[in-house]
C-alpha positions as CSV (number, residue, x, y, z in Angstrom):
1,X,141.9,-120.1,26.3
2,X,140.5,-116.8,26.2
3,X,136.8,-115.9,24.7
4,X,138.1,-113.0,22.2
5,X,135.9,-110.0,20.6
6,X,137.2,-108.4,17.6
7,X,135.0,-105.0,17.3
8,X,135.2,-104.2,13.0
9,X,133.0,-101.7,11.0
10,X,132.8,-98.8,9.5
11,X,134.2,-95.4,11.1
12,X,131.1,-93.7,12.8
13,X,129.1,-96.9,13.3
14,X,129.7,-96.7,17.1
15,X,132.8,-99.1,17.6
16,X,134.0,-97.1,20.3
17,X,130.6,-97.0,22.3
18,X,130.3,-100.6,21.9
19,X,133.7,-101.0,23.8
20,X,132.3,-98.8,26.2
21,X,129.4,-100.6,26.8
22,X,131.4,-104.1,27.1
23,X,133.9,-102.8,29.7
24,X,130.9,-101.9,32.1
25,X,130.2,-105.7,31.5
26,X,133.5,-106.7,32.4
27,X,135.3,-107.0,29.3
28,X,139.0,-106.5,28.7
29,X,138.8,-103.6,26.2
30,X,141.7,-102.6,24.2
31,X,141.0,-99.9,21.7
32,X,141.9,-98.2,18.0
33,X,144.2,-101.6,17.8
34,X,146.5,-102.0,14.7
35,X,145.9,-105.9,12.7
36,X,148.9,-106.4,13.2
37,X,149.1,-106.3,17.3
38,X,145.7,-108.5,17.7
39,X,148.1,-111.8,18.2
40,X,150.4,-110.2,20.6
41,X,147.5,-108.9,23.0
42,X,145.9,-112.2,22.6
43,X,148.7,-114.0,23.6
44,X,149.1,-111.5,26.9
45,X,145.3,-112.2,28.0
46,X,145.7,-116.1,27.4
47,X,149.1,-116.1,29.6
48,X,149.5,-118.2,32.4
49,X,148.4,-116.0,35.3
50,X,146.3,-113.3,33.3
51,X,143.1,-112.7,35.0
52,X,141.9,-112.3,31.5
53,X,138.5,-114.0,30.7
54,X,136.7,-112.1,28.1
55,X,139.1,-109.8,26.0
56,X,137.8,-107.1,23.7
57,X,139.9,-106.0,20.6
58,X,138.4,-102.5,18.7
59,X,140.0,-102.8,15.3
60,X,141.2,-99.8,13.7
61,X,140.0,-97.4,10.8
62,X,138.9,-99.5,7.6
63,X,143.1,-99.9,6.4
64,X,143.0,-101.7,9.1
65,X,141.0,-104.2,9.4
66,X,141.4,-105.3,5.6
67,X,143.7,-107.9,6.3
68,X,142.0,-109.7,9.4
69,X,140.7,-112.8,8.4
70,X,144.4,-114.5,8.4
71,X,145.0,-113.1,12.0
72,X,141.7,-114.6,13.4
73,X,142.3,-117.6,11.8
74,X,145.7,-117.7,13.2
75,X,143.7,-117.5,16.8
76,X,141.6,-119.9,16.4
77,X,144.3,-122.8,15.2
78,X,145.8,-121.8,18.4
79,X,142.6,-122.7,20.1
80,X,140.7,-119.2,21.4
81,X,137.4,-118.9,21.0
82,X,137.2,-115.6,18.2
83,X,134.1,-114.1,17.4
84,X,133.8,-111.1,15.1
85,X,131.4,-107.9,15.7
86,X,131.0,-105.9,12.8
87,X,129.3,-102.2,13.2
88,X,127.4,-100.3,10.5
89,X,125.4,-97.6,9.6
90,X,123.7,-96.1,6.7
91,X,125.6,-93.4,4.4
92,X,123.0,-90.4,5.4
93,X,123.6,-91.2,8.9
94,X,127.0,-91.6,9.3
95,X,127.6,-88.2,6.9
96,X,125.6,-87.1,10.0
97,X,127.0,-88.1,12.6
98,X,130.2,-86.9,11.1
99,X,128.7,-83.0,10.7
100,X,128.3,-82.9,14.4
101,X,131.4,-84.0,15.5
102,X,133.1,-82.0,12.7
103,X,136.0,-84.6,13.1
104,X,137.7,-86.0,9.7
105,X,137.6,-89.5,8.5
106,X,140.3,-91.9,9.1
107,X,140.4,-92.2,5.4
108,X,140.8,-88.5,4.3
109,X,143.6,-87.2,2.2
110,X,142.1,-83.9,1.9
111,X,140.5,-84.4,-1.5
112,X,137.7,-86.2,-1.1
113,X,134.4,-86.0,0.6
114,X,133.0,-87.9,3.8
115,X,130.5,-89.5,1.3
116,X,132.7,-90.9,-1.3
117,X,135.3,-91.8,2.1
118,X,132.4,-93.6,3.7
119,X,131.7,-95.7,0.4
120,X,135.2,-96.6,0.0
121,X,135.5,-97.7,3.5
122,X,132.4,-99.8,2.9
123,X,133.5,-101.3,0.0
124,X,137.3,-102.3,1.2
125,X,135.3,-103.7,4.6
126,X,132.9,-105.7,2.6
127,X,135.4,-109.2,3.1
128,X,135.4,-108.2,6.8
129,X,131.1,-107.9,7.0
130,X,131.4,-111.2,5.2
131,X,132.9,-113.0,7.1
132,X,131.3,-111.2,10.7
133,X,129.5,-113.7,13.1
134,X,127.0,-110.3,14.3
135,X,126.4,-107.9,12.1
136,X,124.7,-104.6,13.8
137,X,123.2,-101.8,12.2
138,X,123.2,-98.3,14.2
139,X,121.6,-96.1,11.7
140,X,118.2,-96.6,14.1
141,X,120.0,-96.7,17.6
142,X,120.4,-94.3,20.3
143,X,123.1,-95.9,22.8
144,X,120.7,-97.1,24.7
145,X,119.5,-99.8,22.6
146,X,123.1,-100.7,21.1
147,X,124.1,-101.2,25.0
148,X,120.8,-103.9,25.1
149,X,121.2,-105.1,21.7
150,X,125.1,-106.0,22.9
151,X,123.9,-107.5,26.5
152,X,121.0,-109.6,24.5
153,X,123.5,-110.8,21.9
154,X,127.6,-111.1,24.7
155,X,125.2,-111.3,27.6
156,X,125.2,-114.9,27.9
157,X,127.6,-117.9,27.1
158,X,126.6,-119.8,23.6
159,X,126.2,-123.0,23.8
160,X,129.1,-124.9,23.3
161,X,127.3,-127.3,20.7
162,X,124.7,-124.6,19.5
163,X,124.3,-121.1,18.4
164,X,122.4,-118.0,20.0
165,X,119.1,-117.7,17.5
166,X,117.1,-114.5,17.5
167,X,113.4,-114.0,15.6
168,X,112.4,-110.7,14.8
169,X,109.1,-109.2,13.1
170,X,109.4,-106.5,10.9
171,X,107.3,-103.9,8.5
172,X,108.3,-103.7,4.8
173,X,107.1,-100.3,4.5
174,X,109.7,-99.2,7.1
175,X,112.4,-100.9,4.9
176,X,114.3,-104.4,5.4
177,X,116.4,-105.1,8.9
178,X,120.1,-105.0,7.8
179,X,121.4,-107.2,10.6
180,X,119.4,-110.7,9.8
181,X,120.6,-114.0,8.3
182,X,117.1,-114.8,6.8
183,X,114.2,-112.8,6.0
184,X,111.1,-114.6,4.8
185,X,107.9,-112.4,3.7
186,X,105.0,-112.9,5.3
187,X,102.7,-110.9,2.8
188,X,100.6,-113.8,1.3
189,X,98.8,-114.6,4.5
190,X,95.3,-113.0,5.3
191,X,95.6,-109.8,6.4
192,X,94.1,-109.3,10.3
193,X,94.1,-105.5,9.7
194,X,91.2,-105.9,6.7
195,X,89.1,-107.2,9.9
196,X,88.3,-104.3,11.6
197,X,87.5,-106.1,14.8
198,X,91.4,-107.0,14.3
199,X,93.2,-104.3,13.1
200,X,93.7,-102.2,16.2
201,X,94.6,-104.9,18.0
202,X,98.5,-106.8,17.2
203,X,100.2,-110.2,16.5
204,X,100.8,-110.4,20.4
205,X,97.2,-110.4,21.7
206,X,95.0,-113.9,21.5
207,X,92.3,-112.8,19.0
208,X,95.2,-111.9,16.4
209,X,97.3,-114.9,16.8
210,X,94.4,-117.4,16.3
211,X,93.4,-115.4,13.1
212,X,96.7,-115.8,11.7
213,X,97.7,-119.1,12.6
214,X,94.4,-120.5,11.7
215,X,95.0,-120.1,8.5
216,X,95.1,-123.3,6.5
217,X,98.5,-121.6,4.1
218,X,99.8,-120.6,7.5
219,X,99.8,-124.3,8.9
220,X,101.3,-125.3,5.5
221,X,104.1,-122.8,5.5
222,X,105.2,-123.6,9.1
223,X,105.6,-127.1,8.0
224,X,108.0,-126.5,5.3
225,X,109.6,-123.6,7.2
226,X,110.3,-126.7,9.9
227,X,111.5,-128.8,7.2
228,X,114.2,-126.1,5.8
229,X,115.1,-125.4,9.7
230,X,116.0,-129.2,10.0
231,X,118.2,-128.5,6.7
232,X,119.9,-125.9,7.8
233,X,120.2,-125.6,11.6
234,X,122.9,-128.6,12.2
235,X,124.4,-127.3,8.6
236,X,125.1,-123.7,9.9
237,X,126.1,-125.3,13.3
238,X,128.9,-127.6,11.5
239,X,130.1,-124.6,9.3
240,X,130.8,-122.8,12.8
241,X,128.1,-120.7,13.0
242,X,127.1,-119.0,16.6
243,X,124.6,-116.6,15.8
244,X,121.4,-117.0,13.5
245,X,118.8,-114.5,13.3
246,X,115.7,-115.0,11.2
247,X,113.2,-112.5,10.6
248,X,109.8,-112.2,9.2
249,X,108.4,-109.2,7.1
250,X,105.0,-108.2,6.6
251,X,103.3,-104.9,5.4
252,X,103.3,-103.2,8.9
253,X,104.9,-105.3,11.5
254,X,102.2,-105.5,13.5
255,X,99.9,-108.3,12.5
256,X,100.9,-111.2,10.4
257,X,104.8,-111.2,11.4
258,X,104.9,-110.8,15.2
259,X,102.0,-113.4,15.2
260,X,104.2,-115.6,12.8
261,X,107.6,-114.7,14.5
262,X,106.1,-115.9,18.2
263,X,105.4,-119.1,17.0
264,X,108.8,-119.8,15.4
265,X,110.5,-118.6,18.5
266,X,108.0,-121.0,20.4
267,X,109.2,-124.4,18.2
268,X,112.7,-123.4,18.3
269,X,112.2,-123.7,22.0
270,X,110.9,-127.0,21.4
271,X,114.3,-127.9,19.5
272,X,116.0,-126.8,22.7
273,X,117.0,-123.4,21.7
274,X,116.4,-120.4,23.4
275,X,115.8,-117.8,21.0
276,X,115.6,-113.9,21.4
277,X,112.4,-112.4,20.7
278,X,112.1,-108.3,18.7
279,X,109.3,-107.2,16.7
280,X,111.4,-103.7,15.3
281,X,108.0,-101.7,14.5
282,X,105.8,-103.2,17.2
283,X,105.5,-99.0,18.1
284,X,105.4,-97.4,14.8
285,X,101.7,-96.5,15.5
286,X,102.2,-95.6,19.0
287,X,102.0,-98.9,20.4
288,X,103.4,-101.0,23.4
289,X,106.5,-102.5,22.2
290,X,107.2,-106.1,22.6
291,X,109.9,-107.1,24.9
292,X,112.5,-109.4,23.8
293,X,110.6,-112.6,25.5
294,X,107.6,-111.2,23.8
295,X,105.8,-109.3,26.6
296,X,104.5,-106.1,26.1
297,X,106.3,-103.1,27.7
298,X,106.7,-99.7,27.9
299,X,108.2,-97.8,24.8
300,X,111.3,-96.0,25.6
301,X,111.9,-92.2,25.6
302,X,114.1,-90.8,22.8
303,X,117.5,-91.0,23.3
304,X,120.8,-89.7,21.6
305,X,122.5,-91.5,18.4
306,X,124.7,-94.2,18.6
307,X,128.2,-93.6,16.8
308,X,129.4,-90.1,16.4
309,X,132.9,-90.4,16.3
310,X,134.8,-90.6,19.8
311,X,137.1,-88.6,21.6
312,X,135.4,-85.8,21.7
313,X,134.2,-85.0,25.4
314,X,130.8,-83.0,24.7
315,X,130.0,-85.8,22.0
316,X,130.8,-88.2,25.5
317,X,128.6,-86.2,27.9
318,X,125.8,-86.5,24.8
319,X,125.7,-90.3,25.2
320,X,126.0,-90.3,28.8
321,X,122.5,-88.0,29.3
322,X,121.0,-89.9,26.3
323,X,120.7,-86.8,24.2
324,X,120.9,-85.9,20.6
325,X,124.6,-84.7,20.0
326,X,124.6,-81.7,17.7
């Protein structure tokens, strides 16, 4: 049967460029498609003779995609493999995008605001997000890093008795990651950056790492974070689950949860999983990001804002030269 995409979220989030993005992978991507077709295409790609491997399916406008939980349930009884992407974006940013584009929302009537539109979308999608197996948040994204968050996450096949995991570090101070299954804080172990021998240094270099998982608490806490992971591993797997990310918070994101986050990612290896790797501020102070297997690298250039609405073709040559659209 055919491996099927639905594309969901909220108007401006950057459905469109994520389509874009999978057809240069090779995806079958059908675009601004009504609920109510979804079955019909399916059936085409999962004919005898279709060529069709990996199919694509960008969900219309929020009306739209209200009522899709019965459709890809209807899929998946017929045996294709269904996984849903759901695309969002904060309020401020999406008002944004929106005052560059100057396009209207798919929701106005004329009355309203983008604002209170973008709420109200939000709110009727809110079944849809539930019930998402990725949840992606643009409001931080140029298009180059939705195009590598998307190859990290369709990139490769999931295991067909396992899910994709992903660990990622995080600073509180730069406010929560919206796109996580499970954030645990990190704040109660010694701080490296009180030791001033440690503090310019991060949770990737040797001297760091030590310091932090040294720790008698830290010890402790890996041992009961082992013990819920054997809870609740096989218990998301059975509910269906493909994709789990956890991630760990501390003040910065420098010290304490990229230390903590490389050692989860190195036992879940031991359990046979082969988790993805992101610590989010790694480069807030200016330095060397991690890559996703944890190696340092060089921090990209600046680039131009994922999800201004499509169809326009300056906004289109904006993406394309990685510039900020205005």
């Amino acid at each position: 049967m055919t491996d099927i995409l639905v594309i969901t979220g909220l108007s401006g989030a950057g459905r469109s460029q994520a389509a874009d993005d999978l057809e240069d992978r090779g995806w079958f991507v059908v675009d601004n498609l009504p609920t109510s077709l979804i079955e019909k295409v399916a059936e085409l790609g999962g004919s005898r003779g279709s060529s069709i491997e990996h199919l694509a399916l960008v969900v219309g406008s929020g009306s739209h995609q209200a009522d899709i939980a019965e459709v890809v349930d209807r899929l998946r009884d017929d045996g294709h493999r269904v996984r849903i992407l759901f695309l969002e974006a904060s309020t401020p940013e999406i008002v944004r995008r929106y005052g560059s584009t100057r396009r209207k929302h798919p929701l106005s009537s004329g009355a309203q605001s983008v604002l209170d539109l973008i709420e109200q979308e939000r709110a009727l999608l809110e079944p849809v997000r539930a019930m998402a197996d990725v949840v992606i948040d643009t409001s931080e994204m140029n298009v180059h890093q939705l195009k590598t968050r998307l190859q990290s996450v369709f990139g490769e096949e999931v295991p067909e008795n396992g899910m994709q995991t992903a660990v990622t570090s995080f600073g509180f101070k730069h406010g929560l990651p919206l796109d996580v299954d499970l954030v645990l804080d990190c704040r109660f172990l010694p701080n490296p950056y009180w030791v001033e021998a440690l503090r310019h240094h991060t949770g990737l270099e040797p001297e760091v790492e030590q310091y932090v998982l040294g720790q008698e608490v830290t010890q402790d806490f890996l041992q009961r974070l082992d013990a819920l992971l054997d809870l609740l591993l096989p218990a998301y797997e059975a509910e269906g689950k493909s994709y789990l990310t956890l991630a760990f918070g501390c003040t910065g994101g420098r010290h304490r949860s990229v230390a903590i986050a490389e050692e989860v990612a190195r036992r879940l290896r031991q359990r046979g999983l082969s988790p993805r790797v992101q610590h989010r501020d790694l480069t807030r102070s200016g330095r060397p990001a991690a890559s996703q297997t944890g190696q340092r690298s060089r921090s990209a250039a600046r680039a131009g804002p994922v999800g201004s609405p499509p169809a326009a073709p300056l906004v289109r040559a904006g993406w394309a030269a990685g510039k900020e659209v205005t």
